[in-house]
KOLKOL-107468 format. One record per atom (N, C-alpha, C): residue in one letter; atom name; x, z negated, y negated. Coordinates in pm, 1 decimal, always signed. Example, Ala and Ser with C-alpha at 12.3 -4.5 7.8 and 13.67 -1.06 7.14 Angstrom:
BEGIN
SITE r a x z y
SITE A N +1319.0 -780.0 +569.0;
SITE A CA +1230.0 -780.0 +450.0;
SITE A C +1320.0 -780.0 +330.0;
SITE S N +1285.0 -708.0 +225.0;
SITE S CA +1367.0 -714.0 +106.0;
SITE S C +1290.0 -787.0 -3.0;
END
This chain:
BEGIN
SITE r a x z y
SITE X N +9593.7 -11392.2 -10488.5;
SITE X CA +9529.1 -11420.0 -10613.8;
SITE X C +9616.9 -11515.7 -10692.8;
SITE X N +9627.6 -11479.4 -10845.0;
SITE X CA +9724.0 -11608.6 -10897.6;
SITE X C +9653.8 -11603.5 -11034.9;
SITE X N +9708.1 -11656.9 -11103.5;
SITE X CA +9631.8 -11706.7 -11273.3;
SITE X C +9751.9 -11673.4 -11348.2;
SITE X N +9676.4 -11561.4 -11475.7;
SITE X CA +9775.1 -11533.4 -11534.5;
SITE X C +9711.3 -11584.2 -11660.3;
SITE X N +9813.3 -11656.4 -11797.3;
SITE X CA +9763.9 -11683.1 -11889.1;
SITE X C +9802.2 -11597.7 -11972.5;
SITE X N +9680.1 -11574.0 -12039.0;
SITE X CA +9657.0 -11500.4 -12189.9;
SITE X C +9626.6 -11623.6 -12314.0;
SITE X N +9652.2 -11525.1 -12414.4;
SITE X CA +9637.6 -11584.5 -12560.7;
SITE X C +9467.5 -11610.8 -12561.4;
SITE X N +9398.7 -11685.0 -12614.8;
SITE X CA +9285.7 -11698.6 -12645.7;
SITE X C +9186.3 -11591.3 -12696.8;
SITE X N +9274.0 -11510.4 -12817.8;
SITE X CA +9219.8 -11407.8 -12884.3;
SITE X C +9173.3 -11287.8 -12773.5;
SITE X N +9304.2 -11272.9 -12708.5;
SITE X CA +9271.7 -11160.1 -12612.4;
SITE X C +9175.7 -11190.5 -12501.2;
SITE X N +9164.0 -11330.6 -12420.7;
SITE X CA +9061.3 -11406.6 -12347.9;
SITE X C +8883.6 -11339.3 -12388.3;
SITE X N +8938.6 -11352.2 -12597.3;
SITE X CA +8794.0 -11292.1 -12645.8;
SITE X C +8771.4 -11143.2 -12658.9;
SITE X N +8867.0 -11107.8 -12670.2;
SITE X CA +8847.1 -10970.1 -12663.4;
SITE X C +8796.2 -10891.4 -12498.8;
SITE X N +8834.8 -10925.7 -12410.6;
SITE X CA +8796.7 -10936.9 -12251.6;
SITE X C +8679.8 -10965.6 -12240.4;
SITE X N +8658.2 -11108.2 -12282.0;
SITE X CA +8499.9 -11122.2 -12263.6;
SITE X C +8429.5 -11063.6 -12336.6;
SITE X N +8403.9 -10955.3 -12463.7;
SITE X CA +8345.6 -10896.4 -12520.5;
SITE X C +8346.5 -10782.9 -12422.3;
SITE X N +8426.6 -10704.8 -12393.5;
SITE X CA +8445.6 -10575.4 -12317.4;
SITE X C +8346.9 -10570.3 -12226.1;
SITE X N +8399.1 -10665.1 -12170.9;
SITE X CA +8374.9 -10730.6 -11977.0;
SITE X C +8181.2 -10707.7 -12062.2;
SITE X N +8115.2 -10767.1 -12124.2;
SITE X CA +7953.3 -10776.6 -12147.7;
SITE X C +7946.0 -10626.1 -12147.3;
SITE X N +7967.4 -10577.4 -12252.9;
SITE X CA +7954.8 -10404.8 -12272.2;
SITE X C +7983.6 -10314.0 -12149.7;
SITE X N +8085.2 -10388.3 -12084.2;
SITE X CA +8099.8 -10248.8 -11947.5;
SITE X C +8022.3 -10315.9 -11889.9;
SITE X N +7980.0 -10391.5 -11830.5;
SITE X CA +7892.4 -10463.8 -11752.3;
SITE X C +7983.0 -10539.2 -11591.9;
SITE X N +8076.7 -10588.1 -11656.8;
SITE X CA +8159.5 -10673.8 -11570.6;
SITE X C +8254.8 -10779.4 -11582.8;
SITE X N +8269.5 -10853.2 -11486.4;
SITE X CA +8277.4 -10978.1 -11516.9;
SITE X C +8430.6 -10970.2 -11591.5;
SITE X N +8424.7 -11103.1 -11662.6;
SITE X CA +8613.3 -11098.1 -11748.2;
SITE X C +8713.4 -11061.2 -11670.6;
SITE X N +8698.2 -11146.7 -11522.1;
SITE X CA +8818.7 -11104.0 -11421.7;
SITE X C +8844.6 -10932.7 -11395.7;
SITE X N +8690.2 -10893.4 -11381.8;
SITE X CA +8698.1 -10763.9 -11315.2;
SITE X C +8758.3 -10660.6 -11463.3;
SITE X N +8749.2 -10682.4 -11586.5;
SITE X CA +8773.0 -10605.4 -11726.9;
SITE X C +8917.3 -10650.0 -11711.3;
SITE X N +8970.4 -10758.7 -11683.4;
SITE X CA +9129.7 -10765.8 -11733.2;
SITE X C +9199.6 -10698.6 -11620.5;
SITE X N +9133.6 -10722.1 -11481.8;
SITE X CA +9173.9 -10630.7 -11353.7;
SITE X C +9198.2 -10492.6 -11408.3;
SITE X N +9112.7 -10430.9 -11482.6;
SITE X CA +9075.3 -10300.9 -11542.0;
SITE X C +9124.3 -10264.6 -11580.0;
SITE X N +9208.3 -10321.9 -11749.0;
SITE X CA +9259.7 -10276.0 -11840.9;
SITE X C +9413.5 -10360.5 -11774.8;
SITE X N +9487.3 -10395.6 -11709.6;
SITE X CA +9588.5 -10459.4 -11605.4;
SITE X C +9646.7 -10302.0 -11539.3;
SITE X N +9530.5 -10262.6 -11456.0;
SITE X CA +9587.2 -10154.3 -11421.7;
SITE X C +9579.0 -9974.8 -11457.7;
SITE X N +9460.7 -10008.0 -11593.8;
SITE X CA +9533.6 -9856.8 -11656.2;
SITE X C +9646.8 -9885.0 -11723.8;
SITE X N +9645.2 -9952.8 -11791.7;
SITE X CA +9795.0 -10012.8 -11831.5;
SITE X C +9916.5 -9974.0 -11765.7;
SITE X N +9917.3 -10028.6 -11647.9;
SITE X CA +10000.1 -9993.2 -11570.3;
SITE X C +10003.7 -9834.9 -11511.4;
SITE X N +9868.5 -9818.2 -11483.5;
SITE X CA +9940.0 -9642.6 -11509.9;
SITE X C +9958.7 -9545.5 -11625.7;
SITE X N +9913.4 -9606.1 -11728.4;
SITE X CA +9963.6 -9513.7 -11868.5;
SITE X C +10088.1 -9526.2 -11848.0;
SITE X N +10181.7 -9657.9 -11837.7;
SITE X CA +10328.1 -9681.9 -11811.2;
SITE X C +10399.5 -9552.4 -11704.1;
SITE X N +10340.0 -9588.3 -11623.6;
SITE X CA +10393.0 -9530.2 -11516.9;
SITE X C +10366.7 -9363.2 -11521.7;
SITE X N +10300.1 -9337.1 -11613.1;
SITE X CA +10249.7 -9156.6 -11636.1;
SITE X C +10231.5 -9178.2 -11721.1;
SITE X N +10321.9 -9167.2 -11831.1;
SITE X CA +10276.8 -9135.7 -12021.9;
SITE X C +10274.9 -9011.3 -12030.6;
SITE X N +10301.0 -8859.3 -11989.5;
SITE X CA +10215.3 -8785.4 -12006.2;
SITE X C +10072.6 -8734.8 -11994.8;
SITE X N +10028.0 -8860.5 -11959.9;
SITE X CA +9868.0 -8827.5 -11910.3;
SITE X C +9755.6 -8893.6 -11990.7;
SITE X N +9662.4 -8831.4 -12060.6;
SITE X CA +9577.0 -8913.4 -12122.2;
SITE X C +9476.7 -8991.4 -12095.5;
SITE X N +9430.9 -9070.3 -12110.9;
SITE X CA +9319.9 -9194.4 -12033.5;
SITE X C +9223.6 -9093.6 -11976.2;
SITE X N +9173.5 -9044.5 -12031.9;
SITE X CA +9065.0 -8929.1 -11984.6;
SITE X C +9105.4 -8870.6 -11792.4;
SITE X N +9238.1 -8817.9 -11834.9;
SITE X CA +9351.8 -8750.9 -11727.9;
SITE X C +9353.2 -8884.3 -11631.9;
SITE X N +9402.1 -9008.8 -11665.0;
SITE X CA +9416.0 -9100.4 -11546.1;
SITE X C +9355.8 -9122.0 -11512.1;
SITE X N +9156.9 -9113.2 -11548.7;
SITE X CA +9039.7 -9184.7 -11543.2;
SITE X C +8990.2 -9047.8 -11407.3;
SITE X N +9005.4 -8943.4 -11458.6;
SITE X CA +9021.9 -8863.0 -11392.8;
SITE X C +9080.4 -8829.0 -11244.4;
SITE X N +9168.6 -8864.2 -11255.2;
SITE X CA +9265.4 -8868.3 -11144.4;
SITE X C +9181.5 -8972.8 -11045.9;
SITE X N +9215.2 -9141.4 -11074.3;
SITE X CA +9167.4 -9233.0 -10966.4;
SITE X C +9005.2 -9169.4 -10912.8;
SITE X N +8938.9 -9114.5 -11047.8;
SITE X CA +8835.4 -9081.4 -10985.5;
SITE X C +8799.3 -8950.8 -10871.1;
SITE X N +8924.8 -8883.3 -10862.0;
SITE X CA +8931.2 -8809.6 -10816.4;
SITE X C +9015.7 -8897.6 -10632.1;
SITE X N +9087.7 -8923.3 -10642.9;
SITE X CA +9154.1 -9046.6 -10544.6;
SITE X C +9017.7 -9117.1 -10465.0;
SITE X N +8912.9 -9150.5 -10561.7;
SITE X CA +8793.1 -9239.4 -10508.6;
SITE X C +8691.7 -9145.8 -10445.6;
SITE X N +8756.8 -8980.4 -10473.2;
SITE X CA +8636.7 -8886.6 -10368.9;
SITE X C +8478.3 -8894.5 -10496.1;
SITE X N +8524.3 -8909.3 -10612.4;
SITE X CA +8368.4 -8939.7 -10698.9;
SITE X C +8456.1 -8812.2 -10771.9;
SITE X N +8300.9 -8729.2 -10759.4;
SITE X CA +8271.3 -8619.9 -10897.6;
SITE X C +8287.6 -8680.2 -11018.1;
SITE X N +8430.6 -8656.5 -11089.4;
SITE X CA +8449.5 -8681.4 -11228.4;
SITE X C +8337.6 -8576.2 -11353.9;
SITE X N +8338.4 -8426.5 -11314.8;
SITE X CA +8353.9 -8366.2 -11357.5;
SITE X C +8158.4 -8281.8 -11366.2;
SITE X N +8099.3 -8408.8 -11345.6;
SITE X CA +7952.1 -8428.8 -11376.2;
SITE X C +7968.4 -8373.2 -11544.0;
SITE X N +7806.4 -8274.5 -11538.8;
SITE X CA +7751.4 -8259.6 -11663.2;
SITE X C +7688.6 -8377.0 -11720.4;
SITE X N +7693.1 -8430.9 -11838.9;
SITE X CA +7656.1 -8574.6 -11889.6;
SITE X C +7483.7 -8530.3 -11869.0;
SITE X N +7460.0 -8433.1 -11966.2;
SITE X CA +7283.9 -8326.7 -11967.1;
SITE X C +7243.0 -8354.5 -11785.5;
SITE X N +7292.7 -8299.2 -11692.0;
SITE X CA +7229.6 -8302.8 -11560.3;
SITE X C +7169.0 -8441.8 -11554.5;
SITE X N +7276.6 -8563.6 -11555.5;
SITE X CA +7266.3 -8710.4 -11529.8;
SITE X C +7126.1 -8761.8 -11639.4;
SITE X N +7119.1 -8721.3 -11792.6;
SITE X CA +6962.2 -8736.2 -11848.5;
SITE X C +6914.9 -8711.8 -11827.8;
SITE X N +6897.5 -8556.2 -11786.3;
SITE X CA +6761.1 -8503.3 -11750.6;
SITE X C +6700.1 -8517.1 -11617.2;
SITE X N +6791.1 -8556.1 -11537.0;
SITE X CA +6777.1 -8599.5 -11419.2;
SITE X C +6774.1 -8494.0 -11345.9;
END
């Protein structure tokens, strides 16, 4: 574990995120730290595509109907 410093602005922009996804600042900069790092590392792939992928890596059904999950 180490401490990385950010600019203030971006500190706020994190903690806005971090409320809306429903996780803590550490766990949102963890987040956006390492899609980051794989957009870098695979720029042919679109967030959707990488979001895709780990979720596919994590053994979780990406590829859920949004309709099934409302209607239950």
């Amino acid at each position: 574990m180490g401490i990385v410093k950010i600019d203030d602005d971006l500190h706020e922009e994190i903690r806005k995120a971090s409320t809306v996804m429903v996780r803590s600042i550490n766990a949102q900069a963890e987040y956006w730290m390492k899609i980051g790092m794989l957009a870098e590392a695979n720029p042919t792939l679109s967030y959707s595509q990488i979001i895709n992928e780990e979720m596919r890596k994590a053994d979780i059904n990406a590829n859920l109907n949004i309709g099934n999950l409302i209607d239950g």
